[in-house]
PDB file of N, H, CA, C and O in Angstrom:
ATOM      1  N   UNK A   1       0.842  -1.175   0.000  1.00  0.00           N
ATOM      2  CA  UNK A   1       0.000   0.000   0.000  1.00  0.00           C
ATOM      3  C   UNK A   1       0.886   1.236   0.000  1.00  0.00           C
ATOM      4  O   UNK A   1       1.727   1.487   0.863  1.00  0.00           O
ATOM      5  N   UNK A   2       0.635   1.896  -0.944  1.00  0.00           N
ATOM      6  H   UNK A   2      -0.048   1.692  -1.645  1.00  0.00           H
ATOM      7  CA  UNK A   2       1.392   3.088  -0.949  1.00  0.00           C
ATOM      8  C   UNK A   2       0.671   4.312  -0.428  1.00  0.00           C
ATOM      9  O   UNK A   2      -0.496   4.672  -0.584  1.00  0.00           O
ATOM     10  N   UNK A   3       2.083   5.072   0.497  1.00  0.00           N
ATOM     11  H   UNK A   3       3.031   4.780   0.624  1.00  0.00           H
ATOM     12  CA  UNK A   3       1.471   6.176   0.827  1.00  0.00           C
ATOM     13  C   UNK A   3       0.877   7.854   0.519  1.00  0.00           C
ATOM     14  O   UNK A   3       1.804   8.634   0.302  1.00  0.00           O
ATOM     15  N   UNK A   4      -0.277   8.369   0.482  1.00  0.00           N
ATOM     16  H   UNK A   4      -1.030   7.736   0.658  1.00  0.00           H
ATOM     17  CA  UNK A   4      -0.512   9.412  -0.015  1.00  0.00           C
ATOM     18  C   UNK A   4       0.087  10.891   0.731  1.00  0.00           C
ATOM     19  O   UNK A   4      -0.124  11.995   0.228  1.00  0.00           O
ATOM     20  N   UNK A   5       0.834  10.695   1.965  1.00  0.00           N
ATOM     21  H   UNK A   5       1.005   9.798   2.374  1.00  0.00           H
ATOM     22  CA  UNK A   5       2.087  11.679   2.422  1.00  0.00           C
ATOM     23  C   UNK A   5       2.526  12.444   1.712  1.00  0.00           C
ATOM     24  O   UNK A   5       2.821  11.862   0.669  1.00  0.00           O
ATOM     25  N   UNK A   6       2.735  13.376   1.669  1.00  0.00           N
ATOM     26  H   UNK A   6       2.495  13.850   2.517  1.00  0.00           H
ATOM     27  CA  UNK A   6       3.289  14.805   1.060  1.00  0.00           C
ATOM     28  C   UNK A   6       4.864  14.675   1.721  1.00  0.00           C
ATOM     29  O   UNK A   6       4.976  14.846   2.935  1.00  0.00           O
ATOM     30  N   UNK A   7       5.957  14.399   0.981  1.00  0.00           N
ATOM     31  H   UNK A   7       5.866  14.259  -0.005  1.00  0.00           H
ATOM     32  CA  UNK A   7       7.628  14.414   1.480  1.00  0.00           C
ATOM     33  C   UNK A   7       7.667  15.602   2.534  1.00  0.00           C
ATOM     34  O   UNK A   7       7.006  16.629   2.688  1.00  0.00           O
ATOM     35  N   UNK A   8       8.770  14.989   3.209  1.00  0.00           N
ATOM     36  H   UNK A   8       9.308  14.156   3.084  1.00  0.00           H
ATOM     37  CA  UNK A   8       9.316  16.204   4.413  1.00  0.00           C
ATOM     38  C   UNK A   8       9.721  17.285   3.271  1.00  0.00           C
ATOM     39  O   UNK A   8      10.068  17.056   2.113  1.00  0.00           O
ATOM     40  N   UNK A   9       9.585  18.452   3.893  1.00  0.00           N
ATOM     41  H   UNK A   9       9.303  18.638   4.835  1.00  0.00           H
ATOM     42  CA  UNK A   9       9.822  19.740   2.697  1.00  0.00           C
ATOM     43  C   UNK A   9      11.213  20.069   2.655  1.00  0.00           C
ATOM     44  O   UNK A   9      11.754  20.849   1.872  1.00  0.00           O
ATOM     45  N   UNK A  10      11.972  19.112   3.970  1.00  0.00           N
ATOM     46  H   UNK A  10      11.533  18.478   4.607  1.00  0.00           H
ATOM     47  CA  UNK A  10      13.744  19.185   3.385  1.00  0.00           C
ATOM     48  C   UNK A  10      14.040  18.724   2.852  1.00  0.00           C
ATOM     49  O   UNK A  10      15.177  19.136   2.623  1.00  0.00           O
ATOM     50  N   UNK A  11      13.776  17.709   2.139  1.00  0.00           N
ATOM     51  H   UNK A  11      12.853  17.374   2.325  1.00  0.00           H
ATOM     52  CA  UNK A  11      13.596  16.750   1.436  1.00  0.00           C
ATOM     53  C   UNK A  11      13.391  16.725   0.245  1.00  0.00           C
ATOM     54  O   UNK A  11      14.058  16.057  -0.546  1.00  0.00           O
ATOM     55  N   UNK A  12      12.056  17.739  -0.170  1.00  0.00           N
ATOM     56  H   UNK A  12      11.515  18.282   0.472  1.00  0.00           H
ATOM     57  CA  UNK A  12      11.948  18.392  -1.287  1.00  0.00           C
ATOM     58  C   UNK A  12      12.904  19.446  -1.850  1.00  0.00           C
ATOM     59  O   UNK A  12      13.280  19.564  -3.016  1.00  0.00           O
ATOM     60  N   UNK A  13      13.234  20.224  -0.732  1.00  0.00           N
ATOM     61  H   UNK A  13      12.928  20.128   0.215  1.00  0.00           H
ATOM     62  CA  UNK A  13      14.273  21.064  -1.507  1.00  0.00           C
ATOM     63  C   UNK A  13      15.721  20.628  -1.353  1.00  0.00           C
ATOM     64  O   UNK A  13      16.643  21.434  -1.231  1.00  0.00           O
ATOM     65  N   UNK A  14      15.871  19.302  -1.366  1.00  0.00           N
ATOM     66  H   UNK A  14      15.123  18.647  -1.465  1.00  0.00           H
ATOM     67  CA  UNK A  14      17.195  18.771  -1.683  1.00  0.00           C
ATOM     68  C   UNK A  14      18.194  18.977  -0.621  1.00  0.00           C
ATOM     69  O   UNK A  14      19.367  19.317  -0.775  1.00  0.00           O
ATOM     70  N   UNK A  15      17.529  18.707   0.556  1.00  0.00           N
ATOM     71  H   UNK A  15      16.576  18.431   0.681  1.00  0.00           H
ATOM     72  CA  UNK A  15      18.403  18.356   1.653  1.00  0.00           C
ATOM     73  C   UNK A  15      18.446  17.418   2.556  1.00  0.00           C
ATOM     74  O   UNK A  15      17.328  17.155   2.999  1.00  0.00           O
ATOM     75  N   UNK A  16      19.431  16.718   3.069  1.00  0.00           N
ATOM     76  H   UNK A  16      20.339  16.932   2.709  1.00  0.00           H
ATOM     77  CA  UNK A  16      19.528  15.784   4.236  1.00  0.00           C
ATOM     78  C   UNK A  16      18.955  15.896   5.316  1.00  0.00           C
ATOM     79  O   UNK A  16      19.003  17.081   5.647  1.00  0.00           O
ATOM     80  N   UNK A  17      18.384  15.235   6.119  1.00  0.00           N
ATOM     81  H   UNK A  17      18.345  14.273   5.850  1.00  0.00           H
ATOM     82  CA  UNK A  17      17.614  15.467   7.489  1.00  0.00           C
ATOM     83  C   UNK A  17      18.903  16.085   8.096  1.00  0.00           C
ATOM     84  O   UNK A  17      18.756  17.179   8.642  1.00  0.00           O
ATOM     85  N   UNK A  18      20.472  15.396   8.073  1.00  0.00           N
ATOM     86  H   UNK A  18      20.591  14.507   7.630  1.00  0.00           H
ATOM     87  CA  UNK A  18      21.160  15.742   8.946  1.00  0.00           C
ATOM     88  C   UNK A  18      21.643  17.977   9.024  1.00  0.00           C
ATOM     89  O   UNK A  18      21.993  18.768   9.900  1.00  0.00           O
ATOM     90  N   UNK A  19      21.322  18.040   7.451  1.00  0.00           N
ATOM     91  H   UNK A  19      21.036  17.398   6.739  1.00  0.00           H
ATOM     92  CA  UNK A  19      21.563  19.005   6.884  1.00  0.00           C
ATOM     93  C   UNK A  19      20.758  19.947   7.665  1.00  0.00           C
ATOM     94  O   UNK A  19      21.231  20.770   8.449  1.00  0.00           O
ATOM     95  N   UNK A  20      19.350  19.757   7.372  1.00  0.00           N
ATOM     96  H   UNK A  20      18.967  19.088   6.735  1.00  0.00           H
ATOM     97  CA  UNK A  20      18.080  20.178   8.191  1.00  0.00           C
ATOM     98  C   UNK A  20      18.367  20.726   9.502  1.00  0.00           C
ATOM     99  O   UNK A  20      18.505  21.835  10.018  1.00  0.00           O
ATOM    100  N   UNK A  21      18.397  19.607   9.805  1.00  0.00           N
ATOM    101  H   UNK A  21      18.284  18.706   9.385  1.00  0.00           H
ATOM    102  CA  UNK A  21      18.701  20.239  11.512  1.00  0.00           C
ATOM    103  C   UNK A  21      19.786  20.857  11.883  1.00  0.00           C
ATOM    104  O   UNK A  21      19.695  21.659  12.812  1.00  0.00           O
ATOM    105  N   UNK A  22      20.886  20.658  11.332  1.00  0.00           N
ATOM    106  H   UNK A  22      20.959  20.006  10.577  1.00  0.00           H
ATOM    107  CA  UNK A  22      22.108  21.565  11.124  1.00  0.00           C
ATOM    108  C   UNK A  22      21.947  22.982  11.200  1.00  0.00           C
ATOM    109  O   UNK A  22      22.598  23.664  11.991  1.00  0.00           O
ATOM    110  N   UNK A  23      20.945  23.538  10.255  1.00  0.00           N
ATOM    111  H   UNK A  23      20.417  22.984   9.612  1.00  0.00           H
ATOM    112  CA  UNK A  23      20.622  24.843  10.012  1.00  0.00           C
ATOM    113  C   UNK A  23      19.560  25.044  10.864  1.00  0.00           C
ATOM    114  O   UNK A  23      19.646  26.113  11.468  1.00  0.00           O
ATOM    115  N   UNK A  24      18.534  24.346  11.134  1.00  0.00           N
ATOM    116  H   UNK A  24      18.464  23.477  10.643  1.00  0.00           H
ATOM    117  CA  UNK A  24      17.927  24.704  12.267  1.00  0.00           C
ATOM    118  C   UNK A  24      18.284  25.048  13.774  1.00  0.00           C
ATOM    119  O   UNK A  24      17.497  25.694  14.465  1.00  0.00           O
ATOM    120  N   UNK A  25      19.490  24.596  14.253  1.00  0.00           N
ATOM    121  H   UNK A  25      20.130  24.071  13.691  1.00  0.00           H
ATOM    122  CA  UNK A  25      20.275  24.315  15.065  1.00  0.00           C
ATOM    123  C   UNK A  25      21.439  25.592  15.222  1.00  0.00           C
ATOM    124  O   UNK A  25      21.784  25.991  16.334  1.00  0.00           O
ATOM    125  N   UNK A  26      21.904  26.082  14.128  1.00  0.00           N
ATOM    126  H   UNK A  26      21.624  25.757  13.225  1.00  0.00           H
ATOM    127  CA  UNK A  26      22.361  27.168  14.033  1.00  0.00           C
ATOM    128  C   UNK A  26      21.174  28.327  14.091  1.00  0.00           C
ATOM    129  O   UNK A  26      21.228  29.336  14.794  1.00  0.00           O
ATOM    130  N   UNK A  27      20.368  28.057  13.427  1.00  0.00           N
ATOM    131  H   UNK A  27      20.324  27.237  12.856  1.00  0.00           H
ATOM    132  CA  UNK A  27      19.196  29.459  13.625  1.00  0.00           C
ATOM    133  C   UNK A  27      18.778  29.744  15.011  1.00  0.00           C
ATOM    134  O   UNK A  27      18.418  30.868  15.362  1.00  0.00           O
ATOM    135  N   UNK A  28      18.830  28.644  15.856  1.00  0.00           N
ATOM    136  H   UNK A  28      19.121  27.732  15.570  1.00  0.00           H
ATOM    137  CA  UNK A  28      18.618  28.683  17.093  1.00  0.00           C
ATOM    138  C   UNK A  28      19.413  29.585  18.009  1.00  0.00           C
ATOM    139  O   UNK A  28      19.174  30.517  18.776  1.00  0.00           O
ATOM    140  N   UNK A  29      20.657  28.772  17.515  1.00  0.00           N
ATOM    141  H   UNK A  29      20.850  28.014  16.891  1.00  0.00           H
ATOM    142  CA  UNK A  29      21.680  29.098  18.547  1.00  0.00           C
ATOM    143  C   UNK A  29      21.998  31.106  18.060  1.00  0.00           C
ATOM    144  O   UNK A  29      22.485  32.084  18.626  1.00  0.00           O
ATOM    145  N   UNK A  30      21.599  30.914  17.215  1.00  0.00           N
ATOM    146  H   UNK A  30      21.203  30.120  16.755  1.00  0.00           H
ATOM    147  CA  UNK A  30      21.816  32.933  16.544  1.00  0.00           C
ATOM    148  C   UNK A  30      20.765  33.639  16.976  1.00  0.00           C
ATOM    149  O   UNK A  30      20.711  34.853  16.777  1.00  0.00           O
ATOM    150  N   UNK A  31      19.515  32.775  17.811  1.00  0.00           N
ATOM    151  H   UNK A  31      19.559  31.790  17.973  1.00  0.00           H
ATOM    152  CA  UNK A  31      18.438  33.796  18.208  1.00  0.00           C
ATOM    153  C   UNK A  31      18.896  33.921  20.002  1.00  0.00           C
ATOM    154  O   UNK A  31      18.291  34.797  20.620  1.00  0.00           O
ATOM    155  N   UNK A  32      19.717  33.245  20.633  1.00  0.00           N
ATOM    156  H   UNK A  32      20.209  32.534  20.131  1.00  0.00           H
ATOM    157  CA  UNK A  32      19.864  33.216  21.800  1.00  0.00           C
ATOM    158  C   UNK A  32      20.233  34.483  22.268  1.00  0.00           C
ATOM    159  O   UNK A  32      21.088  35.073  21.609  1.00  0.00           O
ATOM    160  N   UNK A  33      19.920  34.854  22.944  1.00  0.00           N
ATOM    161  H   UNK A  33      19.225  34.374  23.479  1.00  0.00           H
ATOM    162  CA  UNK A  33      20.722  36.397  24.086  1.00  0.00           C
ATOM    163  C   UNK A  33      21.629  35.554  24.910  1.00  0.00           C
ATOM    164  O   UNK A  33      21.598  34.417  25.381  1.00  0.00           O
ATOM    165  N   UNK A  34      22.664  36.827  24.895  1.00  0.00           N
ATOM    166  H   UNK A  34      22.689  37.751  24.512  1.00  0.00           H
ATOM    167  CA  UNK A  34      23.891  36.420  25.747  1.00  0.00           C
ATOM    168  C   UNK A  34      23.681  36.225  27.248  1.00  0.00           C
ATOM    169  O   UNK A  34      23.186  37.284  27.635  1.00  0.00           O
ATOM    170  N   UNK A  35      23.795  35.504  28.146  1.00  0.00           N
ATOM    171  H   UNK A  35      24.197  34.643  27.831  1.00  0.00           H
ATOM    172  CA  UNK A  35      25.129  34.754  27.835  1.00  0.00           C
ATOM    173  C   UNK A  35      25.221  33.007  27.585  1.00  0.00           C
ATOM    174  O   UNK A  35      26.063  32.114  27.674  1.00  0.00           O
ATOM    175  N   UNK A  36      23.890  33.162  27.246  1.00  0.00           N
ATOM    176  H   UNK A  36      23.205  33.888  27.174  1.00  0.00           H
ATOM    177  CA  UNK A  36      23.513  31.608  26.562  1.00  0.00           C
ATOM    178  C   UNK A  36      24.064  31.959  25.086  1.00  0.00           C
ATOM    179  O   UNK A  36      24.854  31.203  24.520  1.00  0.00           O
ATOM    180  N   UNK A  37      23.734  32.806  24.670  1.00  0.00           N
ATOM    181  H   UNK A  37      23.092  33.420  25.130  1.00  0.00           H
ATOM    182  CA  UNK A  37      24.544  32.571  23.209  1.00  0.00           C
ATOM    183  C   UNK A  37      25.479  32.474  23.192  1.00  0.00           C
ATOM    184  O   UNK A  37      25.495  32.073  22.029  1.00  0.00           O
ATOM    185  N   UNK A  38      26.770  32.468  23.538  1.00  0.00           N
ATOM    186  H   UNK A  38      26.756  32.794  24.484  1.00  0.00           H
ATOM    187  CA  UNK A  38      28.139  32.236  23.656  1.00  0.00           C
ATOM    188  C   UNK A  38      28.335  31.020  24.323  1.00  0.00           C
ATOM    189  O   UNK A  38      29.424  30.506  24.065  1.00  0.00           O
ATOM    190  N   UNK A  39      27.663  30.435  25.055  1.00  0.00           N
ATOM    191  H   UNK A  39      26.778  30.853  25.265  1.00  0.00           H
ATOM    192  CA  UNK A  39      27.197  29.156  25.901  1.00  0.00           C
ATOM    193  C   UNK A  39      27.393  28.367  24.783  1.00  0.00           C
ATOM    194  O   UNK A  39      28.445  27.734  24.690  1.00  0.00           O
ATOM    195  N   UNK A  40      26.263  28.281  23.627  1.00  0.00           N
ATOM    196  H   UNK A  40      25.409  28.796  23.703  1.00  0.00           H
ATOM    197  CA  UNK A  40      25.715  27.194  23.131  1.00  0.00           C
ATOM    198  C   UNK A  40      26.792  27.375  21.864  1.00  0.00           C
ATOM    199  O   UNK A  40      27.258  26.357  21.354  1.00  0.00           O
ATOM    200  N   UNK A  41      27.061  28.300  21.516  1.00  0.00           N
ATOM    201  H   UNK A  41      26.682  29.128  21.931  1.00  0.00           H
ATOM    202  CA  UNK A  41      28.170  28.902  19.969  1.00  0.00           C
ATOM    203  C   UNK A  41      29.441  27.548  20.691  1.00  0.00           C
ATOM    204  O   UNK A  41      29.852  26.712  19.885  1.00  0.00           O
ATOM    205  N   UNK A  42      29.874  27.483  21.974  1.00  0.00           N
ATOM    206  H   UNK A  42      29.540  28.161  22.628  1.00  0.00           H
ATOM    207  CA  UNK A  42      31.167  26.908  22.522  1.00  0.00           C
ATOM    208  C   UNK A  42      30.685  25.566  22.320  1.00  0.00           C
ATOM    209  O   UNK A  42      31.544  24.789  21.904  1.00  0.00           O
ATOM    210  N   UNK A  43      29.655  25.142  22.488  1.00  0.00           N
ATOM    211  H   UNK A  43      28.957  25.774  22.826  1.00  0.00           H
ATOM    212  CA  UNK A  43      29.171  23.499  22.160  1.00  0.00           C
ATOM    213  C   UNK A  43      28.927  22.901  21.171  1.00  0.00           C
ATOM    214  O   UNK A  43      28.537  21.738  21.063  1.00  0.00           O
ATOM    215  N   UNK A  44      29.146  23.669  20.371  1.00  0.00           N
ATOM    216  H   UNK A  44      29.463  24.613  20.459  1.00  0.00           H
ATOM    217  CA  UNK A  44      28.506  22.938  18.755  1.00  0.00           C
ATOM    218  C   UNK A  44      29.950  22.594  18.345  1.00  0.00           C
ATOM    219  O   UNK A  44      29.717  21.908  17.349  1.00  0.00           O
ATOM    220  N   UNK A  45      31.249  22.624  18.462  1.00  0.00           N
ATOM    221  H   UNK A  45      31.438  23.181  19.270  1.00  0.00           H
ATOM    222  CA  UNK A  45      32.310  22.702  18.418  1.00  0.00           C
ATOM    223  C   UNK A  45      32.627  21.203  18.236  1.00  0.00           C
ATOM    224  O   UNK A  45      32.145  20.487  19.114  1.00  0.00           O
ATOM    225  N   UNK A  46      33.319  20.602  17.304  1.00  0.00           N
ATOM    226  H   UNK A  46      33.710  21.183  16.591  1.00  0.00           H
ATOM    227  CA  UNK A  46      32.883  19.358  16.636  1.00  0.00           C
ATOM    228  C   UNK A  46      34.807  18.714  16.669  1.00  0.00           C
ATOM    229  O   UNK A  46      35.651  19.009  15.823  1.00  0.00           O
ATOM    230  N   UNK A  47      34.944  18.153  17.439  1.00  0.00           N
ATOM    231  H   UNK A  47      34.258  17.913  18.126  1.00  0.00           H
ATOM    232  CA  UNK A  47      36.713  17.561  17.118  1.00  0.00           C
ATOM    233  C   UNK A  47      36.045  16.148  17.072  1.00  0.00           C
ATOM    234  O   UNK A  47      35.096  15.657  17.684  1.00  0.00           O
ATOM    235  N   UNK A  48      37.026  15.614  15.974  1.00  0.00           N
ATOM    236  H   UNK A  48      37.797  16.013  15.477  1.00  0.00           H
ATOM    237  CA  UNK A  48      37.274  14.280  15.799  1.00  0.00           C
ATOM    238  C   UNK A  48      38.471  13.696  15.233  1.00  0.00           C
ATOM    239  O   UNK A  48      39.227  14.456  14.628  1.00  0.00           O
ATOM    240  N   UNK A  49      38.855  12.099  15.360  1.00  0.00           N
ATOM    241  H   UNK A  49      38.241  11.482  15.852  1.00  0.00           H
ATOM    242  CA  UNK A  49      40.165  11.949  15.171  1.00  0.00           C
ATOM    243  C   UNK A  49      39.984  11.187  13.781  1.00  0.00           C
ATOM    244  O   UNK A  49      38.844  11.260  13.322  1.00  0.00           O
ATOM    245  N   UNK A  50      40.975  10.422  12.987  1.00  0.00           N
ATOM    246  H   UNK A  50      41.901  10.363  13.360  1.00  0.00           H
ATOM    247  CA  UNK A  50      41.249   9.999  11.759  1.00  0.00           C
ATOM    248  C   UNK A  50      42.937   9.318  11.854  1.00  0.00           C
ATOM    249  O   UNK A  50      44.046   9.844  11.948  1.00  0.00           O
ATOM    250  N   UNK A  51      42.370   7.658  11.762  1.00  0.00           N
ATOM    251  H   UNK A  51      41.469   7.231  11.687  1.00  0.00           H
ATOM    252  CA  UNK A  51      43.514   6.510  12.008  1.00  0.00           C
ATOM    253  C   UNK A  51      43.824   6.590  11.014  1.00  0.00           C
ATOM    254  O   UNK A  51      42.717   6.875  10.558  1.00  0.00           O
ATOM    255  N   UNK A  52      44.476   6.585  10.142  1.00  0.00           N
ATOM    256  H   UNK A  52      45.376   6.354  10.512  1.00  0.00           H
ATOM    257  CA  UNK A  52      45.127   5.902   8.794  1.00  0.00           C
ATOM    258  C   UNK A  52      45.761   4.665   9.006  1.00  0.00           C
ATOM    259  O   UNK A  52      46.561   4.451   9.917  1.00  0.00           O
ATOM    260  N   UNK A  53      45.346   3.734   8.036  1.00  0.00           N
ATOM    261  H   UNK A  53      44.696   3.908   7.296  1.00  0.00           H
ATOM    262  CA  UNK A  53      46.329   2.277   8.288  1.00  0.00           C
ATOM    263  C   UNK A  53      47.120   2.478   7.215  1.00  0.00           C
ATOM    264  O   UNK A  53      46.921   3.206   6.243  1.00  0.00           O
ATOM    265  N   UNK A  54      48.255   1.604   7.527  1.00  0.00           N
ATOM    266  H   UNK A  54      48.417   1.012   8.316  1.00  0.00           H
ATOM    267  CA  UNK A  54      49.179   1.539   5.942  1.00  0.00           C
ATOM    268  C   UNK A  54      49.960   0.115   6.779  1.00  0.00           C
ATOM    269  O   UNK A  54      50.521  -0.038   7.864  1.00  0.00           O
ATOM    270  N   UNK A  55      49.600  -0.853   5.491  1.00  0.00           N
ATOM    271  H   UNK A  55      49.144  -0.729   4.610  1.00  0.00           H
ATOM    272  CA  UNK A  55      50.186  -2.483   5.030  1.00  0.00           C
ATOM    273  C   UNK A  55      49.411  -2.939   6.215  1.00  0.00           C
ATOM    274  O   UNK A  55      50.234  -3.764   6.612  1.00  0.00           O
ATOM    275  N   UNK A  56      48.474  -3.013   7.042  1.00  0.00           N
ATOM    276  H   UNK A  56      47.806  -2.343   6.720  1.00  0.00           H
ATOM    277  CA  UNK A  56      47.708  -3.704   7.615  1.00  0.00           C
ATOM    278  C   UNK A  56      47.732  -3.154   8.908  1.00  0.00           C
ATOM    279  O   UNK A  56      47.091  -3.616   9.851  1.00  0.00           O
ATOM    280  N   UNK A  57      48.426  -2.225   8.957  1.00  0.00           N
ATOM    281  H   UNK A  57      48.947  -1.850   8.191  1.00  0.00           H
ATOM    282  CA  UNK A  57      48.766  -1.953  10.586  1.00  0.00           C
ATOM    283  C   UNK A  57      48.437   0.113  10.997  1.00  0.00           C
ATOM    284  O   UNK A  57      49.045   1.088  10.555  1.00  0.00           O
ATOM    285  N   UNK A  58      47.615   0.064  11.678  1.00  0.00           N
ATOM    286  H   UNK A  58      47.120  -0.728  12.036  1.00  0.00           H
ATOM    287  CA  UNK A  58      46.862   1.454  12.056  1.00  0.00           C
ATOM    288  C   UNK A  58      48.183   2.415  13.074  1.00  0.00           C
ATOM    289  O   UNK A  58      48.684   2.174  14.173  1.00  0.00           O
ATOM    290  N   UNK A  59      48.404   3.628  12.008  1.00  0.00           N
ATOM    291  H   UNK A  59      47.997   3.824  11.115  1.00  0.00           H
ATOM    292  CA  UNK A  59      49.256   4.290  12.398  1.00  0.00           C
ATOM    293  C   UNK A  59      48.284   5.223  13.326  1.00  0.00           C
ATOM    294  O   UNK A  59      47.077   5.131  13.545  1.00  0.00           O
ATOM    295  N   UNK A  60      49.546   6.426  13.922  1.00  0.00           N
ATOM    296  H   UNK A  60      50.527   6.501  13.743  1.00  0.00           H
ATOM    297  CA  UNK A  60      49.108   7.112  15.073  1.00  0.00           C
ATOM    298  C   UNK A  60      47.764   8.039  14.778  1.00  0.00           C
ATOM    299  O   UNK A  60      48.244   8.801  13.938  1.00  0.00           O
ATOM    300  N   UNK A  61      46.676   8.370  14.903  1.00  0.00           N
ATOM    301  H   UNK A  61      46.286   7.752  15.585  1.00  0.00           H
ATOM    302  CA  UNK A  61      45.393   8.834  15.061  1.00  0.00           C
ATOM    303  C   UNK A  61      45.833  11.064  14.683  1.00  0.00           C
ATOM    304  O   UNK A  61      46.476  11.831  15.400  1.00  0.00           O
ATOM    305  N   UNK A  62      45.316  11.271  13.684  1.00  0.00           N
ATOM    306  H   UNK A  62      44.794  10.648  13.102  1.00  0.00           H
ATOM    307  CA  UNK A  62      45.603  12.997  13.760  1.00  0.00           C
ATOM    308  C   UNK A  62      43.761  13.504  14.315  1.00  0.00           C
ATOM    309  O   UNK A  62      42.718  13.093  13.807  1.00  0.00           O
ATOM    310  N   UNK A  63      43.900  14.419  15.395  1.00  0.00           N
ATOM    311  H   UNK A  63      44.748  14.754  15.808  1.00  0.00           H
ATOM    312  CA  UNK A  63      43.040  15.224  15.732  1.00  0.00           C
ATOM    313  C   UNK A  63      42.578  16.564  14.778  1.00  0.00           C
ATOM    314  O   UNK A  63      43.290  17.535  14.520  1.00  0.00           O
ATOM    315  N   UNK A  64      41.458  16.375  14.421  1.00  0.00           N
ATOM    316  H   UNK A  64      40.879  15.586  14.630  1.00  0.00           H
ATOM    317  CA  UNK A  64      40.332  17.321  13.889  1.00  0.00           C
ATOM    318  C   UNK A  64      39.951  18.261  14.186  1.00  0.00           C
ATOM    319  O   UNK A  64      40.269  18.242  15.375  1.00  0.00           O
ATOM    320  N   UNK A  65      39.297  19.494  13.980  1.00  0.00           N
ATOM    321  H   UNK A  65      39.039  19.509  13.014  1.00  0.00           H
ATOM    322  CA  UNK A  65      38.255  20.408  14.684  1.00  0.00           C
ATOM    323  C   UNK A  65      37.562  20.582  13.362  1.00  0.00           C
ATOM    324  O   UNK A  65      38.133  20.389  12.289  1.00  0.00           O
ATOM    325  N   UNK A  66      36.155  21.000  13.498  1.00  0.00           N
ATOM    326  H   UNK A  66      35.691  21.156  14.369  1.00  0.00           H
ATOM    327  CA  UNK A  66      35.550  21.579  12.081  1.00  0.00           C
ATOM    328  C   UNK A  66      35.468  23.260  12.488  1.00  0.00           C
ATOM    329  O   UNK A  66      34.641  23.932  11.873  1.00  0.00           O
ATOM    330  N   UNK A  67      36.416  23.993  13.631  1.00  0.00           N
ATOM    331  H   UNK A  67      37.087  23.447  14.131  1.00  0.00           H
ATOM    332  CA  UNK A  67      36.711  25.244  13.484  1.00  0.00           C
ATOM    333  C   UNK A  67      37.594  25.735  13.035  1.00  0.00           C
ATOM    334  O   UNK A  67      38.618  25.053  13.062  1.00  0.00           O
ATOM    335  N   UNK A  68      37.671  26.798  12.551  1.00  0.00           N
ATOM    336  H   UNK A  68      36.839  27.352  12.530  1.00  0.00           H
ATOM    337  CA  UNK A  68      38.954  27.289  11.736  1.00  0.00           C
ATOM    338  C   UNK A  68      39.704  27.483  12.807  1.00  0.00           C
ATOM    339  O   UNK A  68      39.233  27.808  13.896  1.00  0.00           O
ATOM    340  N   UNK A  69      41.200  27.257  12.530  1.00  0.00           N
ATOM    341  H   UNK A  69      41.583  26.993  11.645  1.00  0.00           H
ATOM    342  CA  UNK A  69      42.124  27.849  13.541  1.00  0.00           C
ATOM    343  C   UNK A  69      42.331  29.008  13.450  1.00  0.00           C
ATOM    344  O   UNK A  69      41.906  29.650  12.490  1.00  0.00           O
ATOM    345  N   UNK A  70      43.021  29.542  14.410  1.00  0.00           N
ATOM    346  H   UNK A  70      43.366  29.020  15.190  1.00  0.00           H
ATOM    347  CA  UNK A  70      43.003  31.041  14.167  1.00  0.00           C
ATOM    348  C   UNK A  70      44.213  31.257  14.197  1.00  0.00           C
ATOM    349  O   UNK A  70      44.641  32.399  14.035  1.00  0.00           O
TER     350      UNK A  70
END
């Protein structure tokens, strides 16, 4: 049985749920008054690491940020 649902409208305009909330999530955090806005700007702050293997064996791990350095 197929459904007669109308698509999520992020969906329609060619975006990822993860995308979605991404920007929703930022719109949020840009309507906050200080000093929750500077609160929540410090938490969205995203580090992660990245193993590389080479010939079967997992070399040392390099640390990430998705902030620019300054």
């Amino acid at each position: 049985m197929a459904s007669n649902a109308a698509a999520p409208f992020w969906r329609s305009a060619g975006m990822t749920y993860i995308t979605y909330s991404n920007l929703c999530a930022n719109l949020v955090r840009n309507c906050l008054k200080e000093p929750y806005k500077s609160e929540a700007l410090t938490r969205e702050k995203v580090h992660y690491s990245i193993g590389k293997w080479v010939d079967g064996k997992p070399q040392k791990p390099t640390i990430h940020s998705d902030t620019p350095e300054a």
